[in-house]
C-alpha positions in Angstrom: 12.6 -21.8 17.3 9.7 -23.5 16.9 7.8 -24.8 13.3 4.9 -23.2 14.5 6.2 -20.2 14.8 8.3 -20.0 12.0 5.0 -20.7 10.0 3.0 -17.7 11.7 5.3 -15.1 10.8 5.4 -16.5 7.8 1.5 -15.4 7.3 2.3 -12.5 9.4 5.1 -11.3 6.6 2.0 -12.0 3.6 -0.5 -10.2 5.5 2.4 -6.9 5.8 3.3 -8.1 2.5 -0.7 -7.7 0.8 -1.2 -4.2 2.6 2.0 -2.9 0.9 1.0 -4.3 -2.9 -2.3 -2.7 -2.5 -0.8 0.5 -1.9 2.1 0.3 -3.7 -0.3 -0.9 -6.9 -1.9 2.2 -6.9 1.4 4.4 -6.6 2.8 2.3 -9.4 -0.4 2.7 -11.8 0.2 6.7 -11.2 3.6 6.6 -12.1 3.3 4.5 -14.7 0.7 6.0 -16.6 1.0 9.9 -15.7 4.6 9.7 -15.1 3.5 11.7 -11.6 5.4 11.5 -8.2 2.2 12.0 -5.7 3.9 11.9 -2.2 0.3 12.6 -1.4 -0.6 8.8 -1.6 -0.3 8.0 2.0 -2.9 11.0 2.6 -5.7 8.9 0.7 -4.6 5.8 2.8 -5.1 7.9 5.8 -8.9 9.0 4.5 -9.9 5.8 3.9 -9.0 4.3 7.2 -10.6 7.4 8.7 -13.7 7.6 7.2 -14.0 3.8 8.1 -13.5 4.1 11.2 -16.3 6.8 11.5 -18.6 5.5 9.5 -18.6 2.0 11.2 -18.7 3.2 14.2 -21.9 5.3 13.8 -23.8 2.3 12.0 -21.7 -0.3 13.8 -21.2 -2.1 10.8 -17.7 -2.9 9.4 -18.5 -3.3 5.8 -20.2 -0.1 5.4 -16.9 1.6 6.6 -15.0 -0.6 4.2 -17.1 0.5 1.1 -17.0 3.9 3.0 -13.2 3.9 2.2 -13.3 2.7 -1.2 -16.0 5.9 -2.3 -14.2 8.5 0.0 -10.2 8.0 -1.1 -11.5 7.0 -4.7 -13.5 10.6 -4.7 -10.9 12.3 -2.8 -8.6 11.1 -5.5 -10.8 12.2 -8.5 -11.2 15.7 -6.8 -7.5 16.1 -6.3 -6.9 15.0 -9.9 -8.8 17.4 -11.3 -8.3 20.8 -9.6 -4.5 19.9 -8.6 -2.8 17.2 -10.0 -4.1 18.2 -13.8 -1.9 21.1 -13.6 1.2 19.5 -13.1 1.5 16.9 -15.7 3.7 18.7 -17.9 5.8 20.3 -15.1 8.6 19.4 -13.9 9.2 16.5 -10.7 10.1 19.1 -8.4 7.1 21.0 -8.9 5.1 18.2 -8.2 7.0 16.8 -5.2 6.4 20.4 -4.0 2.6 20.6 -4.2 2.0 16.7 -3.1 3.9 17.3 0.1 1.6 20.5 0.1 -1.0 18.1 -0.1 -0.3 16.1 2.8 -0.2 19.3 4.9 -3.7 20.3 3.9 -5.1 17.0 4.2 -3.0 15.9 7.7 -4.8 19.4 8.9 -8.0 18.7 7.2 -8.5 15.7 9.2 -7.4 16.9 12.6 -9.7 19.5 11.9 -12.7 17.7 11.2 -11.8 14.5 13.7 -9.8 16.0 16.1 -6.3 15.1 17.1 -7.7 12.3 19.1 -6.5 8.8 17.5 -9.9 6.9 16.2 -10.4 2.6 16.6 -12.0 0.8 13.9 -13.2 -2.7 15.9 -12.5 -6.1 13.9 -16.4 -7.4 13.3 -17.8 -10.2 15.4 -17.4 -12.5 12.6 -13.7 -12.2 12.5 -12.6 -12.2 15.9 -10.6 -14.9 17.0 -8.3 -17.5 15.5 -8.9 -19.8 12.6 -7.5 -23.4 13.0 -5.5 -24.3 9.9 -3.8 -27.7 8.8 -1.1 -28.6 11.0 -2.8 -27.3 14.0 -1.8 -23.8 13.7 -4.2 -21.4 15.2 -3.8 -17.7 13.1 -5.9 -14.8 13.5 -8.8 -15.0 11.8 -8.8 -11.0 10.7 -5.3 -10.6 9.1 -5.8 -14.5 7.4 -9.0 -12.4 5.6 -6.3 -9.4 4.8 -4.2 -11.9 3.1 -7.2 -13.5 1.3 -8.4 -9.8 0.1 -5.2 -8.7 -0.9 -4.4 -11.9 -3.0 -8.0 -11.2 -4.5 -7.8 -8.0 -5.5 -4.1 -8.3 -7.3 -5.9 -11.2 -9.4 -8.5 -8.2 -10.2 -6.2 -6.2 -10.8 -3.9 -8.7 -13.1 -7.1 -9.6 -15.1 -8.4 -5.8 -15.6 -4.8 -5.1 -16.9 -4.6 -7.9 -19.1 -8.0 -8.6 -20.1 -10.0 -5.5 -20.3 -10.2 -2.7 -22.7 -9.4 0.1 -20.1 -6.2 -2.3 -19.2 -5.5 -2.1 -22.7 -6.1 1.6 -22.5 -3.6 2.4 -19.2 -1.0 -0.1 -20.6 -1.2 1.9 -23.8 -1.0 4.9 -21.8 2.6 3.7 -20.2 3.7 3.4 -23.8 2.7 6.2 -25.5 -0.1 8.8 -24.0 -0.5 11.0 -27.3 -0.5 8.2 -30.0 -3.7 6.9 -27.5 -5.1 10.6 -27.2 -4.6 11.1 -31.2 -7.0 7.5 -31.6 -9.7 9.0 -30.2 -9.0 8.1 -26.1 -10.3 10.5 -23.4 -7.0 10.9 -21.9 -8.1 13.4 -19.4 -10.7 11.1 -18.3 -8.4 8.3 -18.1 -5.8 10.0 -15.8 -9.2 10.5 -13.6 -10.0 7.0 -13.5 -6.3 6.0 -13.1 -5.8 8.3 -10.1 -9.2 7.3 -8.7 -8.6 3.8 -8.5 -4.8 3.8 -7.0 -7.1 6.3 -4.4 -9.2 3.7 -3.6 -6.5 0.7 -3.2 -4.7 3.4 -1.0 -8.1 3.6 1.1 -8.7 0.0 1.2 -5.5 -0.7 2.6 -6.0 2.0 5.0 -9.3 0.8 6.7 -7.9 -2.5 6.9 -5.4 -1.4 8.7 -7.0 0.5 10.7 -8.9 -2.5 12.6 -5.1 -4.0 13.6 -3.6 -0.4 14.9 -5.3 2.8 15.5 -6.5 5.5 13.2 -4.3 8.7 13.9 -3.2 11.5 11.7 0.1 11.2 9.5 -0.4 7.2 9.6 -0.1 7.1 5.9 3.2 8.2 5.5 5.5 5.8 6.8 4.0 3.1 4.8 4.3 5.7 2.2 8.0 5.2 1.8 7.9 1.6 2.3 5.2 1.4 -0.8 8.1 3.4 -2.6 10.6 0.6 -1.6 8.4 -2.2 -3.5 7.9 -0.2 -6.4 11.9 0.3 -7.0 12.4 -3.4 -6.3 9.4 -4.4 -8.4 9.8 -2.5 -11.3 7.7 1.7 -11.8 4.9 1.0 -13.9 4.3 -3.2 -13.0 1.6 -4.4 -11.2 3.6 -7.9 -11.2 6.8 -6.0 -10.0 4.4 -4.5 -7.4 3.1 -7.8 -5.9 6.0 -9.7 -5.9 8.2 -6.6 -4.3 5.5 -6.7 -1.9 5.6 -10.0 -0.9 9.4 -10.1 -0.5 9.7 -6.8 1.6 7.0 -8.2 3.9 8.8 -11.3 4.5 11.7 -9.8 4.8 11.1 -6.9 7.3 8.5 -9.7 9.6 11.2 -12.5 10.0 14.5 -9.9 10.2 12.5 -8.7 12.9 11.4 -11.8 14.6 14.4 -14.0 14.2 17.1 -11.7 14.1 17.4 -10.9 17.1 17.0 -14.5 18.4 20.1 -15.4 16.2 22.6 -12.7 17.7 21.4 -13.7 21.4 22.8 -17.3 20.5 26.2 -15.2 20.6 26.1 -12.5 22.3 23.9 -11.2 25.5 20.4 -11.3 25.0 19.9 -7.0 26.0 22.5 -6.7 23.3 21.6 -8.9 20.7 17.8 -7.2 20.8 19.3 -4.1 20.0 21.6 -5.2 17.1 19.3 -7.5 15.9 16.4 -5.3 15.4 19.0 -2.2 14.2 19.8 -5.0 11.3 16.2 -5.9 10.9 15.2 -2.2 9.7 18.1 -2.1 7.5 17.0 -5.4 5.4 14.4 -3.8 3.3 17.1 -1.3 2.1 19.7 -4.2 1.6 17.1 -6.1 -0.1 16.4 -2.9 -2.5 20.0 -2.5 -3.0 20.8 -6.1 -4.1 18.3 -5.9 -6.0 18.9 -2.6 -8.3 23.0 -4.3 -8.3 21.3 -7.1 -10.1 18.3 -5.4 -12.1 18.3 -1.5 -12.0 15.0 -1.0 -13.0 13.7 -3.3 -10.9 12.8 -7.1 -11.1 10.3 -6.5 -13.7 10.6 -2.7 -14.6 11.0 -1.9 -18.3 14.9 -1.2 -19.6 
């Protein structure tokens, strides 16, 4: 077990690690703020890696289909916000589990029906192909060591709108107490708009840059879905910290239980055996990890008590 390798799985771990925080930020925001269990999230990851991948292949340009994202899943969000999920504030959890899985039936159909069933591929751009030499001699990727970069660029956007601007002061408000902000004279309505708009948009962004490391298929969004679910319970509903740092750890955690894992167990027992425990272990870690966690903190590492 090499140094080298140890060290780019490491990275691999942060890129997994970024993707999660940028959609688990957005899930926590929606929580958070509307109080709102939207199992629909994974839908708006799908949209955005989708209408990347369209729109850069008819122009052929990659960044287009990333801004592409950004507009659709943040307008997809707004429009969902305000003919579905305004209806179902004051209801009850199981009402709106019930019409966000809805949700993910009509847009999972929705798709297929305007792309086809037919898998898309979103092409990494010319000027991120290839590996990138870094100190030590380590040759990485050059695409996913820009994931990491964007990801660790847009939580320090996110951590300075939070804490620095007056709609941060607004949705942190609005985790606190919603009707003292609506009595001071605070759009509320509009808020919750903005709020489910911009988690949209993270959910897109993480979608179409995903979508140039795997293809673009229907129903993609929803295993990382419940794996964006995992880092909010582990970092706390409602914290964009808790969400970032969850994030981090679950990616580590679920890369090198799967790449060293199994090369531990084949040190004692045979290698076709120790693949297959190994890796059953690995996709158990991010639950043990969750578990120790809540033994320690139930609300999470940074969650409110």
């Amino acid at each position: 077990m090499s140094l080298l390798l140890v060290i780019e799985q490491v990275l691999n771990g942060l890129q997994f690690g970024v993707m999660l925080f940028l959609m688990a930020a957005g899930l926590t925001l929606i929580f958070g703020v509307m109080g709102l269990i939207n199992l629909a999230h994974g839908s708006l990851y799908m949209i955005g890696a989708f209408a990347a991948a369209a729109v850069a292949g008819a122009t052929g340009s990659f960044l287009l289909g990333l801004i592409s994202a950004l507009a659709a899943a943040a307008a997809m969000g707004a429009i969902v916000e305000l003919t579905v999920i305004r209806r179902l504030y004051k209801r009850d959890h199981l009402d709106q589990v019930l019409a966000t899985f809805a949700l993910i039936l009509i847009f999972s159909e929705g798709t297929r029906w305007v792309f086809g069933s037919f898998p898309l591929y979103l092409d990494v751009p010319n000027w991120l192909s290839g590996p990138v030499t870094l100190p030590g001699g380590i040759e990485y990727p050059a695409y996913r060591l820009a994931i990491i970069v964007v990801g660790f660029a847009v939580a320090a956007g996110l951590f300075w709108m939070i804490g620095r601007t007056r709609i941060g002061i607004q949705i942190r408000a609005g985790e606190t107490d919603r009707e003292m902000i609506a009595a001071l004279g605070i759009d509320i309505d509009r808020l919750y708009t903005l709020v489910f708009a911009l988690g949209a948009a993270l959910a897109g962004l993480a979608g179409a840059l995903v979508g140039a490391i795997q293809s673009v298929q229907v129903g993609m969004g929803e295993p990382v879905l419940i794996l964006a679910f995992v880092v909010i319970v582990i970092g706390g509903i409602g914290s964009i910290k808790g969400a970032f740092i969850g994030a981090i750890l679950l990616g580590l955690t679920d890369t090198l239980g799967r790449s060293f894992l199994p090369v531990l167990f084949g040190t004692v027992m045979d290698p076709s055996a120790a693949t297959a425990v190994g890796s059953a272990l690995a996709s158990m870690l991010i639950y043990i990890l969750m578990a120790a966690v809540l033994i320690y903190r139930p609300t999470g590492l940074f969650g409110r008590v």
